[in-house]
PLY file of the C-alpha trace (Angstrom):
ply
format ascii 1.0
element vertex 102
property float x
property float y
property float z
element edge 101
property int vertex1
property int vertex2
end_header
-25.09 -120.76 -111.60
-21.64 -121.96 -110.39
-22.17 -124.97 -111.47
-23.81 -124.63 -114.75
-20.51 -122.24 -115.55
-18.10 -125.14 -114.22
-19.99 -127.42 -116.67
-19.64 -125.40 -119.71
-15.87 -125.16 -118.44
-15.38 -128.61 -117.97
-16.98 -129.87 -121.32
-15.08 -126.78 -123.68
-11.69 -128.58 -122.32
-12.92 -132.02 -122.80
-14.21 -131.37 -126.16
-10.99 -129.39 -127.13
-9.12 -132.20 -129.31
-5.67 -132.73 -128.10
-2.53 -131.42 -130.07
-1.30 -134.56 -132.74
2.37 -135.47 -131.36
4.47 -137.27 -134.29
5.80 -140.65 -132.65
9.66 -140.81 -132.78
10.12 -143.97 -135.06
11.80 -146.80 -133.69
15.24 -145.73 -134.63
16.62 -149.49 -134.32
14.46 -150.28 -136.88
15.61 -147.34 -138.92
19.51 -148.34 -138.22
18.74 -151.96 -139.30
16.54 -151.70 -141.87
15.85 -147.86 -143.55
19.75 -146.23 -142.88
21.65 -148.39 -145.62
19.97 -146.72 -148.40
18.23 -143.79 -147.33
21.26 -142.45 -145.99
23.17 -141.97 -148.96
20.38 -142.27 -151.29
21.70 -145.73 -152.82
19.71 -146.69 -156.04
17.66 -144.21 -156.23
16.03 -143.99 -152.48
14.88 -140.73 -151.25
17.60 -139.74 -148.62
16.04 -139.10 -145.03
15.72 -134.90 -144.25
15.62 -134.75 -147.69
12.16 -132.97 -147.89
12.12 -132.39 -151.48
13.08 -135.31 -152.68
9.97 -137.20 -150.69
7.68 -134.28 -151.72
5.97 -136.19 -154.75
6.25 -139.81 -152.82
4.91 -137.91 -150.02
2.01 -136.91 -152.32
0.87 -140.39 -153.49
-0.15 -140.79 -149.84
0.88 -142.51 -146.95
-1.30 -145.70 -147.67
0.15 -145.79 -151.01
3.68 -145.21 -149.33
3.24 -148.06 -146.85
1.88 -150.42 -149.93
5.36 -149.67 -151.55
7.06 -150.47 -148.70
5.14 -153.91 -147.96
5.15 -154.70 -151.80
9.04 -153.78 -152.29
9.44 -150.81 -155.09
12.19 -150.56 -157.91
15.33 -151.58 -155.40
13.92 -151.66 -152.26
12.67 -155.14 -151.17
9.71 -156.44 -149.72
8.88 -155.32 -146.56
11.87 -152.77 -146.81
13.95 -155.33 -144.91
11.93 -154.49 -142.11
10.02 -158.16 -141.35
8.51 -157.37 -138.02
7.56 -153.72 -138.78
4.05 -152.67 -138.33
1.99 -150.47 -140.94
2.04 -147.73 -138.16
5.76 -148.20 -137.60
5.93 -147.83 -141.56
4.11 -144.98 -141.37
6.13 -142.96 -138.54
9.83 -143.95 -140.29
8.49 -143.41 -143.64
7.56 -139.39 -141.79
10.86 -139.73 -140.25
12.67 -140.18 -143.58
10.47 -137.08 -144.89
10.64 -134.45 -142.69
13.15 -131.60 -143.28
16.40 -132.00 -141.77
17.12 -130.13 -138.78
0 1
1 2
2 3
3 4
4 5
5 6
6 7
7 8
8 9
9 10
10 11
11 12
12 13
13 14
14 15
15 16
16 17
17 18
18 19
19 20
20 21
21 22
22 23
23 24
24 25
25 26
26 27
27 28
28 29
29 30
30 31
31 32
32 33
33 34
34 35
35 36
36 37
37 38
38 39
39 40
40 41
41 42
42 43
43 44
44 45
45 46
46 47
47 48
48 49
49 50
50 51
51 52
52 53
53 54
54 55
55 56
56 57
57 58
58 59
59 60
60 61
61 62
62 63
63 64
64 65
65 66
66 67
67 68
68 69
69 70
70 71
71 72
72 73
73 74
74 75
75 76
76 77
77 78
78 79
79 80
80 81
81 82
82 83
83 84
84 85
85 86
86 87
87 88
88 89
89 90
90 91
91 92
92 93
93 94
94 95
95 96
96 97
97 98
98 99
99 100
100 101
């Protein structure tokens, strides 16, 4: 019976998912690449903490949001002037740029 109840223990803590952590983004990517305009908000760009104003790109979805970014959108360029940036690395700077400041 001991072992039937470790079991049951065992396999509820396996099976429990584990909490999502958001990834830091590479912030020398963000310094070379995202800070010159989402900074200040030059031209337009959403400035980073600025939760509002990446609430509707936010809602378009992050594949959509990582498209924009490869594709280049109004003044931002191709690739964001980010050339060796991964889609994931997108992903966790464009979240970066989104979440509330602190």
């Amino acid at each position: 019976m001991k072992n039937a109840m470790k079991n049951v223990v065992l396999a509820a803590i396996i099976a429990v998912p584990a909490v999502a952590v958001h990834a830091q983004p590479n912030m020398e990517k963000y310094n070379k690449s995202c800070v010159v305009c989402h900074d200040q908000g030059v031209a337009g760009a959403p400035k980073t903490g600025d939760a509002a104003g990446w609430e509707p790109r936010m809602a378009k979805g992050m594949d959509a949001l990582v498209a924009s970014v490869k594709n280049g959108l109004n003044a931002m360029p191709p690739m964001g002037m980010c050339f060796d940036c991964t889609d994931e690395e997108y992903a966790e700077l464009i979240k970066y740029m989104a979440a509330p400041a602190e």
